[in-house]
N, C-alpha and C positions, 0 to 999 in steps of 0.2 A: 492146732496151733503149734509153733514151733517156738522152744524157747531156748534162746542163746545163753550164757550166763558164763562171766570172764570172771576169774580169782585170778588177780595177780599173786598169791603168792603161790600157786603155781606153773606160773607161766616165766620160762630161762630169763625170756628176755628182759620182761620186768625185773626180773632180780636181778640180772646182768646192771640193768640201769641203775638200782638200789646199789650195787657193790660200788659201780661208775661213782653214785650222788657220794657215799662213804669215804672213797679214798678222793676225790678232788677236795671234798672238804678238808678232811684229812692233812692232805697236801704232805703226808710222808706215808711210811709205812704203816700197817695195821695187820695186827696178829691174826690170819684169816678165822680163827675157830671164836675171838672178841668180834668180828664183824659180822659172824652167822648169827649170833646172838642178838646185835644192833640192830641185824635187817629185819627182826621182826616187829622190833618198835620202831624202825623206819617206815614199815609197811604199816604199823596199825598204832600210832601212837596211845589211840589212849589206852592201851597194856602198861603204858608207864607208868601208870597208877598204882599197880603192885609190886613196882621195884622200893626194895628200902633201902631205904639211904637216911643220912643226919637233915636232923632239921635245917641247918642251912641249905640244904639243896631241894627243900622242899617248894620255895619259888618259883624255880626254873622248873622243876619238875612238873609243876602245876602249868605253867606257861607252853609246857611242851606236849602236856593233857589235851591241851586246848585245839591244836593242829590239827584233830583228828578232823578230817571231813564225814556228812551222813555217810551211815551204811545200811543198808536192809537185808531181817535176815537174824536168826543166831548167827555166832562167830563158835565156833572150835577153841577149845581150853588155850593160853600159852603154850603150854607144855606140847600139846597136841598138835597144834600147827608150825610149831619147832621140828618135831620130829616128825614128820609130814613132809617139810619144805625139804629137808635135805639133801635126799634126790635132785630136786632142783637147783637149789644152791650151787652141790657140785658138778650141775652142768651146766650152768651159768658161767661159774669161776674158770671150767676146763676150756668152754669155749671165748671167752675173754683173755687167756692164757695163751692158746694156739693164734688168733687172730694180735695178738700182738696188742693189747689194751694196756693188758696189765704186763706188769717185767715177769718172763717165767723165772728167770735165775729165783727173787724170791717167793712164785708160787710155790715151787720146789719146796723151799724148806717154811712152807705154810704162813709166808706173809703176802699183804698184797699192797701192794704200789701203782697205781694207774699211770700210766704214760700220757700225760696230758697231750701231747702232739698227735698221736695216735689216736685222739679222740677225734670224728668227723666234727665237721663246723657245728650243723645244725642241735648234733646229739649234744655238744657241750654248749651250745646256748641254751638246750634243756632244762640237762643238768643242772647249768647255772640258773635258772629261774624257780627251781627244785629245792637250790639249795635254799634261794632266800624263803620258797615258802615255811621250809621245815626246817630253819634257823634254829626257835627254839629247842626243835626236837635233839638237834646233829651236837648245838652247845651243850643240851643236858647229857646226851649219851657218852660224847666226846671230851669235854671239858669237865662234868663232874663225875657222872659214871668210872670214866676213863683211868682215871687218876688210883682206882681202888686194884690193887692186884689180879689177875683172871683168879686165878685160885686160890683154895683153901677157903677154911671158915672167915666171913667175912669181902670174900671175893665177889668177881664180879656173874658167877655161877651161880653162889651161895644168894647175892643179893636178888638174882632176877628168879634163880628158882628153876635155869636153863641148863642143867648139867649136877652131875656126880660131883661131892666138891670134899665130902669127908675122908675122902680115901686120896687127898692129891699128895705130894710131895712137895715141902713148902722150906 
């Protein structure tokens, strides 16, 4: 018997689409190293169960728990499928960069902006049915994650547990 068996998160395209769902939500720029960290609770929401954050945001955060569809199977640590994906990531990002998706000028200096015209028709009717299912996910990541600094104690490193954050320069 032969078994096929697809992980998006390591597959470009998939996460090409994941960066796509990020910055149209987005709808400006995003710090690419804040959105390698996103896509992984883009890809598997209920990880956002161990982000901390204030009790106010524990609502939304709960609501954004919720998005996860079944999986079968262990899953790999956070930590583990962060530093796993990256490879991918950056061939995602490089090839969305050369094809003209996102604006190179700010890949260049590590931001990403999707070029919404540049998007085929189909892939942003996707996108768009993408974003509404993971609504609550994009508003908790986006909206309250967002707002916390990337770095330093208290960041947005420190809080998901996705990076070095004691040694940053603040």
């Amino acid at each position: 018997m032969i078994q096929i068996a697809f992980e998006p998160a390591y597959d470009p395209y998939h996460t090409a689409f994941r960066f796509l769902l990020q910055g149209k939500y987005a709808a400006e720029s995003i710090q690419i190293s804040k959105a390698r960290i996103f896509d992984i609770f883009v890809l598997e929401p209920f990880r956002i169960e161990r982000i901390r954050v204030p009790n106010s945001m524990k609502r939304r955060k709960s609501l954004a728990v919720a998005c996860q569809p079944p999986f079968y199977g262990q899953r790999p640590s956070t930590q583990s499928l962060f530093n796993q994906a990256r490879a991918i990531q950056d061939a995602a990002l490089q090839t969305m960069a050369l094809r003209g998706l996102i604006a190179l000028d700010k890949y260049e200096i590590g931001q990403l902006e999707v070029i919404g015209e540049r998007v085929p028709g189909e892939m942003s009717r996707l996108i768009n049915l993408e974003i509404e299912r993971l609504r609550p996910v994009l508003q908790f990541l986006n909206d309250d994650l967002g707002q916390f600094p990337f770095d330093g104690v208290g960041g947005i490193k420190d809080r998901t547990q996705l990076g070095e954050f004691k040694y940053d320069v603040v």
